[in-house]
N, C-alpha and C positions, 0 to 999 in steps of 0.2 A: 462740844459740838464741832469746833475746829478740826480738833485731833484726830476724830472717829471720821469725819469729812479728809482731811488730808492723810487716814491710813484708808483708806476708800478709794481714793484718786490720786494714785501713786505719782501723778506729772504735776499734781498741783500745785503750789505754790502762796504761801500766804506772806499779805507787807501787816504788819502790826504797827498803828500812828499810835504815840505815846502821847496824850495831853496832859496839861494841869489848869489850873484854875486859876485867876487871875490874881487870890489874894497874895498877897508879902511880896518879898522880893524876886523885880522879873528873873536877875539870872539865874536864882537856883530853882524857878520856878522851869526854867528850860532844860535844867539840869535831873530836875527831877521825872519832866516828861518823855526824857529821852531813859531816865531807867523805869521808868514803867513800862515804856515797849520793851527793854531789854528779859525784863522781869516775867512777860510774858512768854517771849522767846526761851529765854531759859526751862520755863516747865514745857512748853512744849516737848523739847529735848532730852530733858530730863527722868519728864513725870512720865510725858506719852511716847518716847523713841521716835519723834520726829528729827529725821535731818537736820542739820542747823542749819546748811547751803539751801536748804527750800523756803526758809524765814527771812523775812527783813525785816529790820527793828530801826524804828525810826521814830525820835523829839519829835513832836511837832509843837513845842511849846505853850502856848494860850488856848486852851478850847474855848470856842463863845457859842457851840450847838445848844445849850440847854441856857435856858432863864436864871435856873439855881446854879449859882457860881459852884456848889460844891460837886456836882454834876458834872460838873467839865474834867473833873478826875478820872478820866477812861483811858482805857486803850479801845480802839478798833481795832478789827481784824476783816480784811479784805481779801477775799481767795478770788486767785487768777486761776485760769485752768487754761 
């Protein structure tokens, strides 16, 4: 839905926040949230020919939005226009 949105609206612009979950250790736990936004970024790129200067891919380290710890494994994606 991203993709088909930002080949739609060609000035768009999407930030992707990378979280993880709070089990095991914090630093690779920040490490791994920062490549899950990356991971995102990439198929956008890749999969759907989106620009990579219209992405930003950003750790956001610890997700605590959901109750189930294993839920906090997301990316969001946030389109600016």
């Amino acid at each position: 839905m991203v993709a088909d949105y930002l080949k739609n609206h060609k000035d768009s612009k999407v930030v992707v926040k990378g979280y993880a979950s709070p089990d095991g250790n914090l630093e690779f736990n920040k490490k791994l949230a920062a490549a899950r936004a990356e991971s995102v970024k990439t198929m956008l790129v890749k999969k759907y020919g989106i620009k990579a200067d219209r992405i930003t891919a950003q750790g956001e380290g610890i997700g605590d939005m959901f109750t189930e710890n294993s839920w906090n494994r997301v990316s969001i994606c946030t389109l600016e226009d």
